[in-house]
Backbone as CSV, one residue per row, in Angstrom:
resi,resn,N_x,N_y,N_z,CA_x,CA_y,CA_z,C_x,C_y,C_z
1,UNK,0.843,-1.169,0.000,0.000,0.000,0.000,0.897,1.244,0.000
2,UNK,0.848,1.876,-1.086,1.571,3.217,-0.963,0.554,4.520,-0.839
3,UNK,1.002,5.375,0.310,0.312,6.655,0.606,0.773,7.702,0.336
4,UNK,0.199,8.408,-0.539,1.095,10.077,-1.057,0.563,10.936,0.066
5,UNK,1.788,10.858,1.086,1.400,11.858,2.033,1.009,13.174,2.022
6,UNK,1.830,13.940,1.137,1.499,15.005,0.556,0.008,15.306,-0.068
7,UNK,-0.138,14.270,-0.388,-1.516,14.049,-0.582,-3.152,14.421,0.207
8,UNK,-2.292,13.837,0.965,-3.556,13.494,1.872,-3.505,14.891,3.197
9,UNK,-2.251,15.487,3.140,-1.760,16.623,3.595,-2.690,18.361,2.931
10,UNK,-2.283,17.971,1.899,-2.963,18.941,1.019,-4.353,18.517,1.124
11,UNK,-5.316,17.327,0.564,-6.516,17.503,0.667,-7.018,17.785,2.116
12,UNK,-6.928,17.534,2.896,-7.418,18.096,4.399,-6.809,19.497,5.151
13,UNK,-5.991,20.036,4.505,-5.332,21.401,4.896,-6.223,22.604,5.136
14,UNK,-6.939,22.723,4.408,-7.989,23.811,4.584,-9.129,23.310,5.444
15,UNK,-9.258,22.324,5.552,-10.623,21.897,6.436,-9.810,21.943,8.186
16,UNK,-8.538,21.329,8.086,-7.716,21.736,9.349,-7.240,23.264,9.961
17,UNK,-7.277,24.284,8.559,-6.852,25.443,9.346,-8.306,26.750,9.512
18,UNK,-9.759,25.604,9.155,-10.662,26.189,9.422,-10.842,25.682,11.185
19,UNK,-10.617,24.228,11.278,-10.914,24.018,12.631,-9.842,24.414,13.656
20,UNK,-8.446,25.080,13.256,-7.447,25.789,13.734,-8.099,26.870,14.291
21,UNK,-8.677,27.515,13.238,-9.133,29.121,13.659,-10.519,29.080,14.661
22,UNK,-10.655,27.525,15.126,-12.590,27.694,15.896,-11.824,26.859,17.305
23,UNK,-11.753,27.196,18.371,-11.638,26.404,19.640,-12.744,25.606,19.782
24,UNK,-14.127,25.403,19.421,-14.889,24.853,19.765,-14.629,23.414,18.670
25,UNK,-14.566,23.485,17.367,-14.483,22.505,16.764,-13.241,21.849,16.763
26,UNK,-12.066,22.661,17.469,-11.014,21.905,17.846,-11.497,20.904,18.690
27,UNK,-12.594,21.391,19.975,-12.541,20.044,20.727,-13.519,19.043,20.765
28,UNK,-14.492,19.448,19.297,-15.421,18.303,18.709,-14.436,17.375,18.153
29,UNK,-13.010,17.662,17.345,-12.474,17.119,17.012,-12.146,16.103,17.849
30,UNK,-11.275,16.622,19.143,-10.793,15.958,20.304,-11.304,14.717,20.831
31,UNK,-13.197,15.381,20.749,-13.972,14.304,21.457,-14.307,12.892,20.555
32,UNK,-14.358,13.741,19.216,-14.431,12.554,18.307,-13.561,11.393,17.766
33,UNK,-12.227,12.009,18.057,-11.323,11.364,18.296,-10.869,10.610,19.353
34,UNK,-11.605,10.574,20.683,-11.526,9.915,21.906,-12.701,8.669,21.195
35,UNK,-13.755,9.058,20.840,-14.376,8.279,20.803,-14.448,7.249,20.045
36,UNK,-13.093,7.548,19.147,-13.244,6.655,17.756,-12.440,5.425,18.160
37,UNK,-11.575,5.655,18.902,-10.344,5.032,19.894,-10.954,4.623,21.410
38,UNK,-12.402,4.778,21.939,-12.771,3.682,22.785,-12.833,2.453,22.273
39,UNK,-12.411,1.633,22.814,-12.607,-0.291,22.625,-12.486,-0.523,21.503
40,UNK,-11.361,0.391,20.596,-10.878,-0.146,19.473,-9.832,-0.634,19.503
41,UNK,-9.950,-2.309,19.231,-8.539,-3.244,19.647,-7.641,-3.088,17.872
42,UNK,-8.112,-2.599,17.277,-7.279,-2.499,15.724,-6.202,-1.178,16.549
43,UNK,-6.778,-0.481,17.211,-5.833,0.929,16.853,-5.277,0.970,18.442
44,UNK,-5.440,0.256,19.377,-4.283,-0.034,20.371,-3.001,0.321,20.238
45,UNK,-2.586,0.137,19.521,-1.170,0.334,19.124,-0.838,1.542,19.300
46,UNK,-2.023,2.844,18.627,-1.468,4.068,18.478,-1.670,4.737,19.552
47,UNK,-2.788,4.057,20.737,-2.804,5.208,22.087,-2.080,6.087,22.381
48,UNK,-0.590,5.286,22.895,0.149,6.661,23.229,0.824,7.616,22.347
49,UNK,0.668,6.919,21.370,0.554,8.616,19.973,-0.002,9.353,19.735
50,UNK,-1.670,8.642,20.022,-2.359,9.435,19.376,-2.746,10.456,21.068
51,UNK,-2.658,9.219,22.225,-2.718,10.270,23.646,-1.738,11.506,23.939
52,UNK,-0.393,11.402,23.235,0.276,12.789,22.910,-0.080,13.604,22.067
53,UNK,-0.761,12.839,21.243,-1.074,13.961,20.188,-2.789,14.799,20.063
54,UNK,-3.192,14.247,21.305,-4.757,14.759,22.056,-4.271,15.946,22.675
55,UNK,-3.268,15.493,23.721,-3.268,16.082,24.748,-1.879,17.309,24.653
56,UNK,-1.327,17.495,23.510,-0.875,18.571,23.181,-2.001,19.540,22.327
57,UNK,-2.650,18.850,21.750,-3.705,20.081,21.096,-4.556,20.400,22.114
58,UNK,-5.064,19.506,23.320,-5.919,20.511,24.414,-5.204,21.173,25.053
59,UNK,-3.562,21.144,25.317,-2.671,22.010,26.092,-2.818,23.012,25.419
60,UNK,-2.309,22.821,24.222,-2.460,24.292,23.212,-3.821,25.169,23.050
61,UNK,-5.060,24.160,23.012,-6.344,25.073,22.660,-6.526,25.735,24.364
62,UNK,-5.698,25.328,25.491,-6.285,25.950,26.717,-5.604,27.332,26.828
63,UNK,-4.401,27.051,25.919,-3.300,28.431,26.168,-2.314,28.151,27.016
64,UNK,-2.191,26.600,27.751,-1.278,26.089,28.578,-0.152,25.780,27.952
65,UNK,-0.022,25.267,27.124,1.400,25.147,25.838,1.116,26.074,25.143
66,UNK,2.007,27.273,24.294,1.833,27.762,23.772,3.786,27.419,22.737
67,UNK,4.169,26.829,23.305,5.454,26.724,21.999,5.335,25.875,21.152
68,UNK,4.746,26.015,20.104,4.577,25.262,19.027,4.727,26.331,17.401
69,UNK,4.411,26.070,16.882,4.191,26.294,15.096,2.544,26.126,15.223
70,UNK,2.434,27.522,14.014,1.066,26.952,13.489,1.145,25.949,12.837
71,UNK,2.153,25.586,11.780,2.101,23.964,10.719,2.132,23.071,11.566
72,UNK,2.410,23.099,13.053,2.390,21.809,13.859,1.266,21.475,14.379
73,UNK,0.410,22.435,14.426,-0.910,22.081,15.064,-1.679,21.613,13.812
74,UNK,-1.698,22.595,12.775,-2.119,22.189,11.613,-1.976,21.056,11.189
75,UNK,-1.040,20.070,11.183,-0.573,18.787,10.644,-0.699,17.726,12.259
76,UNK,-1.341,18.467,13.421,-1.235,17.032,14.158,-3.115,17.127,13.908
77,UNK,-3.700,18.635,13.864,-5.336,18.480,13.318,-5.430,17.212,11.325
78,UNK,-4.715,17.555,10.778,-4.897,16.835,9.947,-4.754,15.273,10.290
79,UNK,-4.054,14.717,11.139,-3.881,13.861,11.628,-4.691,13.050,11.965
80,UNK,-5.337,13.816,13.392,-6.795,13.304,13.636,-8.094,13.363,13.204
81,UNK,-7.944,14.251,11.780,-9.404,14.375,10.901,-8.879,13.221,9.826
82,UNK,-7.923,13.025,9.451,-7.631,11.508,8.878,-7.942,10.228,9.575
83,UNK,-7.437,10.484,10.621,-8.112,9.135,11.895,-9.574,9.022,12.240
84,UNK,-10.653,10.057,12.206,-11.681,10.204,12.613,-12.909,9.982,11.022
85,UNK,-11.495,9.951,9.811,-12.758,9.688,8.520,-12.605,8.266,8.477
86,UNK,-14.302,8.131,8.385,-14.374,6.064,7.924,-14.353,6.177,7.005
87,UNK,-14.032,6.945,5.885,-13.916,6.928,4.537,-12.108,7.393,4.092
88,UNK,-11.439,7.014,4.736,-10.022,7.093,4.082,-9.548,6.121,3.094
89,UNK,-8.508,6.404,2.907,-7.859,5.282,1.894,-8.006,4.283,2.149
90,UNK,-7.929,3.216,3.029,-8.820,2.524,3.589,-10.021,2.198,4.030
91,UNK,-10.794,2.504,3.897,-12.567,2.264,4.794,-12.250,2.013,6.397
92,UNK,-12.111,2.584,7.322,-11.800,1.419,8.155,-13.223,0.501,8.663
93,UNK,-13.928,-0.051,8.000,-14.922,-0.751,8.131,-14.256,-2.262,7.536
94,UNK,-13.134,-2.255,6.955,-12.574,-2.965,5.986,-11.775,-3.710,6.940
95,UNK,-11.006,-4.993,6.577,-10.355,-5.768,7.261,-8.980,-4.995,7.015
96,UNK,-8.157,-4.769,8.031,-6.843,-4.138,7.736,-7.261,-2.349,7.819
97,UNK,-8.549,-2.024,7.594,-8.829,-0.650,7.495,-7.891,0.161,8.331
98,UNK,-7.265,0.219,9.276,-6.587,0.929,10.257,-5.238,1.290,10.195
99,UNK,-4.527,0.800,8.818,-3.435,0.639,8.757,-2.847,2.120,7.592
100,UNK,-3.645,1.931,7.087,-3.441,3.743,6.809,-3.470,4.855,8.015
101,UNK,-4.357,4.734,8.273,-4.633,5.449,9.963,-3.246,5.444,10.585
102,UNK,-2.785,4.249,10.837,-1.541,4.821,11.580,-0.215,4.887,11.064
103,UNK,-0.420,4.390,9.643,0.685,5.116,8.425,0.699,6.630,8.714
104,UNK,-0.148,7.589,8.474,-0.327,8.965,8.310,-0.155,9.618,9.794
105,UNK,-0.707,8.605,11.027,-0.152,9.053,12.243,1.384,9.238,12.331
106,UNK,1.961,8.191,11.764,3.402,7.892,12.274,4.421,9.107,11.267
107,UNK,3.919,9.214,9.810,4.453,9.941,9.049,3.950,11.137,10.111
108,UNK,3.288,11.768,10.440,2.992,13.365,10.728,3.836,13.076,12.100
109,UNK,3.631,12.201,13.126,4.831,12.034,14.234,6.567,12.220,13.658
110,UNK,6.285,11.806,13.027,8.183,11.710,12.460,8.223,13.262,12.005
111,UNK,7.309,13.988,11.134,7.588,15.121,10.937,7.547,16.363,11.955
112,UNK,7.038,16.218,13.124,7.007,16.789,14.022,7.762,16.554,15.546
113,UNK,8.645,15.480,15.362,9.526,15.116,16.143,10.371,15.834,17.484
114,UNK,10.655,16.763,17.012,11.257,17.896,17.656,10.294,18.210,18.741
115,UNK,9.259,18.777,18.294,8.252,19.564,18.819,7.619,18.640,19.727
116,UNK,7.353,17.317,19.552,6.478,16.484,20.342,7.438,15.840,21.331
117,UNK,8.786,15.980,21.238,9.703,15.609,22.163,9.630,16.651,23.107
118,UNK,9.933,18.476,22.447,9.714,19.187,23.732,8.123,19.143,24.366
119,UNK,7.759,18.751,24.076,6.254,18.900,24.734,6.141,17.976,25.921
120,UNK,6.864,16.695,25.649,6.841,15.972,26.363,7.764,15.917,27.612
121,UNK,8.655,16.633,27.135,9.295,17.510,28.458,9.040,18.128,29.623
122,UNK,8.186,19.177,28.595,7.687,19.700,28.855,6.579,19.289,30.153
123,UNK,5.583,18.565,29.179,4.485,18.218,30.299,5.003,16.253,31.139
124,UNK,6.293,16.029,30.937,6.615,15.244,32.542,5.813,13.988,31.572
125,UNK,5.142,13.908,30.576,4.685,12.628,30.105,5.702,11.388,30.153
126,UNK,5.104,10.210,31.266,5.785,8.574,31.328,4.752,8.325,30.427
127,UNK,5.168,7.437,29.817,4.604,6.158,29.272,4.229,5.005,30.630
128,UNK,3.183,4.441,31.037,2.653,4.278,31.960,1.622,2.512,31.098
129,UNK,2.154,1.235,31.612,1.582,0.442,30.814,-0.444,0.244,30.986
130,UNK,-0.930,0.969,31.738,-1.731,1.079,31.926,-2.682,2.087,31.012
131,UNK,-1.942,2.830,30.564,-2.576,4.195,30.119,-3.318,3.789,29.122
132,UNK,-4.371,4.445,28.710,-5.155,4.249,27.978,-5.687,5.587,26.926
133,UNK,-6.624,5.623,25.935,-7.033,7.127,25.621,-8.650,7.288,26.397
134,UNK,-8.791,6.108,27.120,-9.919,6.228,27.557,-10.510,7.451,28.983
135,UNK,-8.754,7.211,29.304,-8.546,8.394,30.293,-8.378,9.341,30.605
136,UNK,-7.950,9.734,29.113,-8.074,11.340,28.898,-9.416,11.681,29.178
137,UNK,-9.464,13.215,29.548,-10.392,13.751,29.425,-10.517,14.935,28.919
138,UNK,-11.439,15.539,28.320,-11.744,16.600,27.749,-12.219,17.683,28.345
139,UNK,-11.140,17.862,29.384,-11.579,19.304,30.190,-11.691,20.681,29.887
140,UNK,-12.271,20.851,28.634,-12.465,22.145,27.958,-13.454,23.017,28.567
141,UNK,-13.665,22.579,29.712,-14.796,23.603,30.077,-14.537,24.755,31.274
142,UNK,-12.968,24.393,31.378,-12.143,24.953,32.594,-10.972,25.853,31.477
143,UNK,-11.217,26.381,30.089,-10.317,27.220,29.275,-9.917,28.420,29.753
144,UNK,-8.920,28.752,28.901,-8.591,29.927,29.672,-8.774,30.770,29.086
């Protein structure tokens, strides 16, 4: 399976730097993305990627992180509006469906490397074998 990242970069770019510019649909995003990743044993794998990559965009939408790039938020939102369509290059309704999903996770992780390392510095994140994305929570109602 080959994925033109660029691809799939560019077609969701504008739909990501509309939900850039709205805090509220940033954290429809958030939630929809928690929810897509309850008791999904296909996408286990990506929790604690995709749980860094939740929980730096609610740091950022609270105003609690603020060192980032706009292209970094932009490309970790494209990320999870790729993860959250059942209609990707895959279906994920499909056997194997998930494997694009975390192709395009891992490519946008590798490109943002830097940044998701200081973050994690930053916010003291262990890897914890327990952790789950079930545990996040979406405390957007305490913004700043």
């Amino acid at each position: 399976m080959d994925i033109n990242f660029d691809k799939v970069i560019n077609n969701l770019k504008i739909k990501a730097a509309a939900i850039y510019d709205d805090r509220d649909k940033i954290w429809e995003l958030l939630d929809r993305t928690k929810k897509k990743l309850e008791n999904n044993k296909e996408l286990r794998s990506l929790f604690d990627d995709i749980r860094v990559l939740v929980e730096l965009i609610k740091d950022y939408n609270k105003g609690e992180y603020t060192n980032l790039s706009k292209n970094t938020i932009i490309l970790v939102i494209i990320g999870l509006l790729y993860l959250v369509n059942p209609l990707d290059i895959i279906p994920d309704f499909l056997f194997g469906g998930f494997v694009d999903d975390a192709a395009v996770i891992a490519y946008i992780l590798k490109k943002i490397t830097i940044e998701i390392t200081a973050y994690k510095n930053w916010k003291g994140l262990r890897k914890k074998d327990d952790d789950n994305m079930i545990e996040i929570t979406l405390d957007h109602d305490d913004e700043v």
